[in-house]
PAPA-681158 format. One record per atom (N, C-alpha, C): x, y, z. Coordinates in steps of 0.001 Angstrom, whole numbers, padded with zeros to 6 digits, always signed. Layout:
N
XYZ ...
END
This chain:
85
+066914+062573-022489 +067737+062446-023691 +068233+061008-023790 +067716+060197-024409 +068090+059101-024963 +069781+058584-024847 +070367+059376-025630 +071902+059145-025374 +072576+058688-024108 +072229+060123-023230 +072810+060099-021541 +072322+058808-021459 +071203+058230-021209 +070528+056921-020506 +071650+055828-021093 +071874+055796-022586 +072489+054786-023033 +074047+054587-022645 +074532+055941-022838 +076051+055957-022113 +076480+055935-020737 +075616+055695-020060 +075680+055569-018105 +076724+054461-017894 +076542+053285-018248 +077792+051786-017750 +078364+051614-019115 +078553+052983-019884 +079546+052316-021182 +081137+053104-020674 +081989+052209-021820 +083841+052570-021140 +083824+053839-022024 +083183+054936-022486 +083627+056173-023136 +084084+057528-021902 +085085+058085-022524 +085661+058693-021524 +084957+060227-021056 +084831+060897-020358 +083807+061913-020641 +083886+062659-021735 +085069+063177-022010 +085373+063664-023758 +084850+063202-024750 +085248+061492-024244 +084407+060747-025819 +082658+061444-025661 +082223+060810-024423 +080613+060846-024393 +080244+062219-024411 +080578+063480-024539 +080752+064952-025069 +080345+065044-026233 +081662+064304-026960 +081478+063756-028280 +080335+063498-028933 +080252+062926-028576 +078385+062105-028581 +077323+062204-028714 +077272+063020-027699 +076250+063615-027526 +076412+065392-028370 +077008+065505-028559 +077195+066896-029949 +076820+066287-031516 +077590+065008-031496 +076810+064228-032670 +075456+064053-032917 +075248+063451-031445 +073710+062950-031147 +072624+064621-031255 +073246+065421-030799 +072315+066323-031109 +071949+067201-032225 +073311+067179-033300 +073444+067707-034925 +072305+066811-035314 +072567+065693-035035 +071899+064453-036276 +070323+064886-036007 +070359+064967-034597 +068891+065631-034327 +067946+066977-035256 +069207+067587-035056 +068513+068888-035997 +068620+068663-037261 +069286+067692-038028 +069535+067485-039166 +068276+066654-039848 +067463+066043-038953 +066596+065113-039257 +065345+065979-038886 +065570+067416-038128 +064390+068094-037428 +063203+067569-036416 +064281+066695-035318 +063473+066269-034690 +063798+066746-033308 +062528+067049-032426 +062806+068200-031243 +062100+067162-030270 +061516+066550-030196 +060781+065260-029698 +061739+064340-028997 +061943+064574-027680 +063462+063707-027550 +063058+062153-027247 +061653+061955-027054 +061049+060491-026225 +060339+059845-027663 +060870+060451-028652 +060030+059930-030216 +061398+058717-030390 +060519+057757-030586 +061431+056308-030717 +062782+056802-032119 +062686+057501-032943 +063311+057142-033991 +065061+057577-032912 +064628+058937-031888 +066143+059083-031240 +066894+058196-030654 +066235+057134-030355 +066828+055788-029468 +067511+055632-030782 +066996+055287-031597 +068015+055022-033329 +068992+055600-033168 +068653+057365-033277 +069916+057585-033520 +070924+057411-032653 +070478+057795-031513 +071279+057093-030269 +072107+056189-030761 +071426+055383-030517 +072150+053370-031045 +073739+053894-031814 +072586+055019-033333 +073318+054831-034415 +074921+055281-033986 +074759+056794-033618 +076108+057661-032872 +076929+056845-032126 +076350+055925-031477 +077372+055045-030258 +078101+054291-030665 +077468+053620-032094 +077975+052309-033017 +079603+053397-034058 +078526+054185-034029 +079831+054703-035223 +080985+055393-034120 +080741+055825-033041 +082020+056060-032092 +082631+055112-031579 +081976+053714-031119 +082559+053019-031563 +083352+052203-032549 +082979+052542-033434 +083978+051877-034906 +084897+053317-035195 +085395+053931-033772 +086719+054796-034369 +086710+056328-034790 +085431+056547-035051 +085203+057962-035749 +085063+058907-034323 +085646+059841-034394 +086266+060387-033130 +085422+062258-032914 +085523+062613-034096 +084420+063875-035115 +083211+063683-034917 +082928+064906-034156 +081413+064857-033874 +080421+065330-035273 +081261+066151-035576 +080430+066067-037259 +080659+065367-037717 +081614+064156-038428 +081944+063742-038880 +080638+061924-038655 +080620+061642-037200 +080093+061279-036738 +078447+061449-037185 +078036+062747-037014 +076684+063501-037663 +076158+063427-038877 +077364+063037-039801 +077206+062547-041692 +076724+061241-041608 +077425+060578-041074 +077602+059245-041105 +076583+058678-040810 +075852+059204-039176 +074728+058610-039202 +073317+059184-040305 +073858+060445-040442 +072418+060537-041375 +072262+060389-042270 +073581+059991-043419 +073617+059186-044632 +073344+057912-044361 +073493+057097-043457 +073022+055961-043263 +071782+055648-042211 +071229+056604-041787 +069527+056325-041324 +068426+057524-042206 +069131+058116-043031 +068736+059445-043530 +067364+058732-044665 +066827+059848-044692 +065828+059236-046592 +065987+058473-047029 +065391+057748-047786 +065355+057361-049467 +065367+058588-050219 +065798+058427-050940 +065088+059317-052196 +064941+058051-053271 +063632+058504-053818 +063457+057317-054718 +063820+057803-056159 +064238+057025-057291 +064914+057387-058310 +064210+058557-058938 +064492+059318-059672 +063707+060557-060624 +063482+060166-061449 +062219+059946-062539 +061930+059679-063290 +061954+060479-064279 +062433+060108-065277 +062697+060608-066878 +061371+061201-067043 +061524+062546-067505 +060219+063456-068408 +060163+062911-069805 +058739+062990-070309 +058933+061857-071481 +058846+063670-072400 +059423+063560-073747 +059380+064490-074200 +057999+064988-074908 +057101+066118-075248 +056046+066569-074880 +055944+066719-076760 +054806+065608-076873 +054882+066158-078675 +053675+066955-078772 +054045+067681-080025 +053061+069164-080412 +052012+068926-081077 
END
């Protein structure tokens, strides 16, 4: 699991890194990825650690955050042109 490896010599307290790793594993299922050695989890990894660091304490909360900000595109919807008879 990606996470554990990354949080080994960081100052999070075991609660925090709990934390974390409950984030780290929502965002997982949220993105449907079961593949734990597939590069994009080091991302999210990264991503969860950055945003517990900047304060966010909510492991769901934590779980939005990263997947609104590594989540899809959606690319704009395009207007239906109206259909003449």
């Amino acid at each position: 699991m990606p996470i554990t490896r990354l949080l080994i010599d960081s100052n999070f307290t075991p609660e925090q890194r709990h934390v974390l790793e409950l984030a780290f594993d929502a965002t997982l299922r949220k993105f449907n990825l079961v593949d734990r050695n597939d590069p994009i989890c080091e991302i999210i990894a990264r991503k969860i650690i950055e945003i517990g660091t900047n304060g966010v304490t909510n492991a769901v909360a934590m779980s939005e955050i990263a997947f609104r900000q590594l989540g899809p595109v959606r690319p704009p919807v395009a207007e239906k042109s109206p259909r003449t008879g």
